[in-house]
N, C-alpha and C positions, 0 to 999 in steps of 0.2 A: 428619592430620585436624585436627587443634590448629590448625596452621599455617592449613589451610583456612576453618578457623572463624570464627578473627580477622579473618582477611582480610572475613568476609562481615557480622562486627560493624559493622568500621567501614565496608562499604558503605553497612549499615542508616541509620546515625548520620549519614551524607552525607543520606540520602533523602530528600527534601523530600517531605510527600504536599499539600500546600497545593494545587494543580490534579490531579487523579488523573483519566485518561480512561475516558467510560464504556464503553468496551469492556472495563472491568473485568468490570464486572456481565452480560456477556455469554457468560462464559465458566463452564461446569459444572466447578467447583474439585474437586468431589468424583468426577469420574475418575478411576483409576488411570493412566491416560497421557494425558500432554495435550500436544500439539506449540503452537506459537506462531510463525507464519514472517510473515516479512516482510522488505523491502527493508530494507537499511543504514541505522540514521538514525531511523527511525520511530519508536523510541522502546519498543522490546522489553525490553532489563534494567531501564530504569525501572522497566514495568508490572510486571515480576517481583520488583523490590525492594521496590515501595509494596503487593505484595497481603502481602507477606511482614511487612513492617512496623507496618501496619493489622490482619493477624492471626496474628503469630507474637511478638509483644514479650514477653507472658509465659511464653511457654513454647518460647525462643528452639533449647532442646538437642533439640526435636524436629524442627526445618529444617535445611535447611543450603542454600546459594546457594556454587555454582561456574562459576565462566567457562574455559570446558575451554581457552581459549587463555592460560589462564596459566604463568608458567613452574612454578608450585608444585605443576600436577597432574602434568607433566613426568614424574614417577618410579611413575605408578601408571596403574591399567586404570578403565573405571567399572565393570564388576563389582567388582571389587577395590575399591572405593571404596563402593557400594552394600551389599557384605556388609558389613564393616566400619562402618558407617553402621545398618545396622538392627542387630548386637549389641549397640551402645551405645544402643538406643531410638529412634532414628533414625525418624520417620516420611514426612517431608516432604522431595522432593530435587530442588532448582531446579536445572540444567544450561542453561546460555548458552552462547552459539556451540558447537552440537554438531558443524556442520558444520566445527570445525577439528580433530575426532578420526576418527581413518581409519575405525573401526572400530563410529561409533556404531549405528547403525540394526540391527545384529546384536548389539551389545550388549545396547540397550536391551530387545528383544525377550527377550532373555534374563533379564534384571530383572524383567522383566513376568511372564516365565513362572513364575520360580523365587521371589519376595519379595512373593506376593499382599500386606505387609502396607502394603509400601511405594505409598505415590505420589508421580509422579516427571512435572515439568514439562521441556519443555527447549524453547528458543530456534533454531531458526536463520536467520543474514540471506541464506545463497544459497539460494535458492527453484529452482535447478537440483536443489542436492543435497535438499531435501525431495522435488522429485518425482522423483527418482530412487528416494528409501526409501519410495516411499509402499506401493510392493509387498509389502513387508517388514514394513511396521508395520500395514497397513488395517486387518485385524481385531483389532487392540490399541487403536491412539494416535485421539481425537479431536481432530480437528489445524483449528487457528483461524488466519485471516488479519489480520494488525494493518495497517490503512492506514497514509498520514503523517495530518500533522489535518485535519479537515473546516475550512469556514468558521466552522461556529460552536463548535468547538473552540479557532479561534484567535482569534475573540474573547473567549471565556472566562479562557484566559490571556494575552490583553492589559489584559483590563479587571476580571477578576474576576465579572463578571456569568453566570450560568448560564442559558441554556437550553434547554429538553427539546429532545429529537432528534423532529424533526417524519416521519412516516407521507408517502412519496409520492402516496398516495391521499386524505393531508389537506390535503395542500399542493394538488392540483387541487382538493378540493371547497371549501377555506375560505380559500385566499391571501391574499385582502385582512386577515381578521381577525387573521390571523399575522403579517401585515405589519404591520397598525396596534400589537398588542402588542409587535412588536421595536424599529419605529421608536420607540417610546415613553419606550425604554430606551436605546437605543444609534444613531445614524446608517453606515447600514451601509457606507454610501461610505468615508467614515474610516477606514476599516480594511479596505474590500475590496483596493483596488490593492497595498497591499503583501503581502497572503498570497496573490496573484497571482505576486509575484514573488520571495519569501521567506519564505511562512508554514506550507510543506505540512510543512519538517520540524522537528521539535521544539529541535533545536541549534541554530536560529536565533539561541537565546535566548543560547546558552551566548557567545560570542564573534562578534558579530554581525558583524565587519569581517572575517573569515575563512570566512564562508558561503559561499560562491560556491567558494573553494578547495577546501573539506571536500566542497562536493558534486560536483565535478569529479574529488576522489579516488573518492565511491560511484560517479559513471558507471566510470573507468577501473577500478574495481578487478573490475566483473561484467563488461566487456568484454575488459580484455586479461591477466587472470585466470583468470574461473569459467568464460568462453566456451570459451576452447582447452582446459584443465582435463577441462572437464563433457561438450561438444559436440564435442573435433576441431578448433575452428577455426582455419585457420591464423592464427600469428598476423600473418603479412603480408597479411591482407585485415581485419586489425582498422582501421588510417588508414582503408578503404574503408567502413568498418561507421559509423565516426565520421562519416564525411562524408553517410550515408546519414539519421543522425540529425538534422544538421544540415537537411538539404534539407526532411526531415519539419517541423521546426521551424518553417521560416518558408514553409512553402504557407499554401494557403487554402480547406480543408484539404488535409491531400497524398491524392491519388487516385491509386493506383500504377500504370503505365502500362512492367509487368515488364518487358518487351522493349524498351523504349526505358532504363528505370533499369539495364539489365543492360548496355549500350552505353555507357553515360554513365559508370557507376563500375566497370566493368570486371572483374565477377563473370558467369559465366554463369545462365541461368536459371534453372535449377533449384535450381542453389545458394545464388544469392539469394531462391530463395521457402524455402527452407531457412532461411537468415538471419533473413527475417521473420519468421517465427515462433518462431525462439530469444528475438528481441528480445522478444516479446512473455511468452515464456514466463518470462524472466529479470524484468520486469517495467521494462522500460524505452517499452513502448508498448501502446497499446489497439488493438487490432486488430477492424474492423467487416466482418461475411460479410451476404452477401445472403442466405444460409440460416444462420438463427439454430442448427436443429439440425444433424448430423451431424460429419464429422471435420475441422476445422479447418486439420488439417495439408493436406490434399487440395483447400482451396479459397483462392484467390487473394483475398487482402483488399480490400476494394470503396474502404475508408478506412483509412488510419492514422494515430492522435493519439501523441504522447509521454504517456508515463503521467501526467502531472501540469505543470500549468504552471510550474513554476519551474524547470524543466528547459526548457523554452522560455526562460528566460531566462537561462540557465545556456551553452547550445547557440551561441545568437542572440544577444544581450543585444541589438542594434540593429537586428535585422531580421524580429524578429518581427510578424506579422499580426494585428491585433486581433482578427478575426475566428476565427482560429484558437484565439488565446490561450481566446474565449468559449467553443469546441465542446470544446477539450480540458479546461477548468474543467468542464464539464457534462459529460462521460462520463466524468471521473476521479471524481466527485461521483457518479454514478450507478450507475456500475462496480462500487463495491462489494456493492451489496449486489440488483442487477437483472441481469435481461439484456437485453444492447444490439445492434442491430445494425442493417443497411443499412435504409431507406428509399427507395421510388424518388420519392417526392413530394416527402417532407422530410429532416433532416438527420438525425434519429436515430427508430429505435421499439426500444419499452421495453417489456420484456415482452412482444412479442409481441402487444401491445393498443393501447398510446399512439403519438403520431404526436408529436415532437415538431420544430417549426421556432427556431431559435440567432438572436437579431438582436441590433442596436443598440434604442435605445427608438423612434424612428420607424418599426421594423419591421411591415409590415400584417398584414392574415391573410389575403391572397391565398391565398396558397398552401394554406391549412391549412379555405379555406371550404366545399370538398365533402368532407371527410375526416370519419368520425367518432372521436370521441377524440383529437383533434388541440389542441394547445398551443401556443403562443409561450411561449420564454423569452426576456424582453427584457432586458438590460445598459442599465445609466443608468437607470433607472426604481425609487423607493420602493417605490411598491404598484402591484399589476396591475391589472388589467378582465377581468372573464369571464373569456376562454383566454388573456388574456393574461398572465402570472407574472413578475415580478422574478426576472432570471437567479441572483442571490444568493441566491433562498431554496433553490434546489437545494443548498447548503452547509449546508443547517440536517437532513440525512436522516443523517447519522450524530454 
């Protein structure tokens, strides 16, 4: 426990809280079980050391922060670690990477049930093994999704500049005035293109010339990994999985055409709509249904984006489609916190209400002029007209 301790001192001491995302303040602290999942990368132990840091400094012997992949937990259980933690006064108990302990999700449960005094966060970056324990935990853990950063996330920590996370429903009724107050402050061209192509994850920062490799370890590590691992999957149709992701990459967007993609990369059908759907479940792509409700697994994707564009450039580096690059900005942008799905006019509807059409700035509203609730989001463009929106300000919703 000593040993653990220090360990989590000097993490504190590393912590920068100088940019803190506000999905801080999104999250109900005062739960007894809190989950936190999200993809590799995104920036999970941070958020866990700055809430810890901002509100544990004076009274440090009531936390405690463990990264279950360390070798120093090696010789112990987290019950065992849990009891031992609340003798000593113990109230607060941060767990990182839970998903490298075999045994946590029946652990946990067992903490929850037996240490009402305790509350207890825990982290994990395979979003297989969350929804694996989700059975296990539902009526305990309130469990949050961390994205990578939005746009206007990654201008804040380029520039320092802060501001509010804009309402979808504000952004269509007031665009221009949100525009006019951003341009005012910032040009948002300046900084769009590169968190296009490097800005979604937070290590960007940390060694900016070894980006592109670190996030080619997060693709391999949930493909030829937590797939065979979690899912089954051989791993000799993993090269085929890659190459599936690649093709997605650089369409315009990719419209999947089963029976022909099952002939080309050499997976049968079934198995490949099998596929599709891990991908998406692991969190490597946005997957669009022509019926927003029912079972997902049962319906054949109408569309499908990579999760975030810098993975498009990650996949592709030289053959990516710009037009793709804009639809997948705008459902990974939207994705979080709506629902998305097929369109037979336009490119995306949202909620279930909005219609929305993806262009360049010459783009018209053909398409969008007998529909109602219909939008253009246009790329290259400062400020919009009526329906029509600067594709950029969809980066300003979380």
């Amino acid at each position: 426990m000593e040993a653990l301790f220090q360990k989590y001192q000097k993490k504190l001491q590393n912590t920068s809280i100088q940019f803190v995302r506000s999905f801080i303040n999104d999250v109900n602290w005062d739960a007894r079980l809190i989950g936190i999942k999200g993809a590799r990368g995104v920036g999970k132990t941070t958020l866990l050391l700055q809430y810890m840091k901002l509100n544990f400094s004076k009274e440090l012997e009531k936390s405690l922060y463990v990264s279950l992949d360390s070798i120093g937990f090696s010789n112990t259980t987290l019950v065992d670690l849990a009891e031992e933690f609340v003798k000593k006064g113990g109230k607060y108990l941060f767990l990182d990477e839970v998903h490298k302990y075999a045994n946590w999700a029946q652990e946990l449960k067992n903490i929850y049930d037996d240490y009402p005094e305790l509350k207890v966060v825990f982290t994990g970056s395979s979003l297989l093994e969350i929804l694996n324990a989700r059975f296990d935990l539902s009526r305990r853990a309130i469990v949050y999704h961390l994205q990578g950063l939005s746009f206007r996330e990654y201008i804040s920590l380029e520039t320092g500049i802060h501001f509010q996370r804009l309402s979808l429903e504000h952004i269509l009724e007031d665009h221009l005035s949100e525009a006019t107050l951003i341009n005012a402050e910032i040009k948002p061209f300046q900084y769009f293109g590169a968190y296009l192509k490097y800005g979604y994850y937070p290590f960007y920062k940390e060694q900016p010339e070894l980006y592109w490799q670190r996030l080619e370890e997060v693709i391999n590590m949930m493909l030829e990994i937590e797939l065979p691992l979690l899912r089954g999957v051989d791993l000799g149709y993993i090269h085929k999985i890659k190459q599936l992701l690649a093709i997605i990459s650089e369409s315009v967007p990719f419209i999947p055409n089963v029976s022909n993609l099952s002939a080309k990369i050499g997976i049968n059908r079934s198995t490949l709509m099998n596929y599709l759907h891990y991908l998406e479940e692991i969190g490597l792509t946005i997957n669009l249904y022509k019926e927003a409700k029912g079972n997902s697994k049962l319906q054949k994707p109408a569309k499908i984006f990579l999760e975030n564009t810098n993975l498009m450039f990650a996949l592709s580096p030289s053959k990516f489609n710009i037009g793709n690059v804009r639809e997948t900005f705008f459902s990974n942008q939207l994705a979080y916190h709506n629902n998305l799905s097929y369109h037979e006019a336009t490119d995306f509807l949202v909620n279930e209400k909005y219609a929305f059409e993806i262009g360049g700035k010459d783009k018209s509203g053909k398409q969008i002029k007998n529909l109602e609730n219909a939008f253009i989001a246009a790329d290259d463009i400062e400020y919009g007209f009526q329906s029509k929106i600067p594709l950029w300000m969809f980066g300003f919703l979380y």
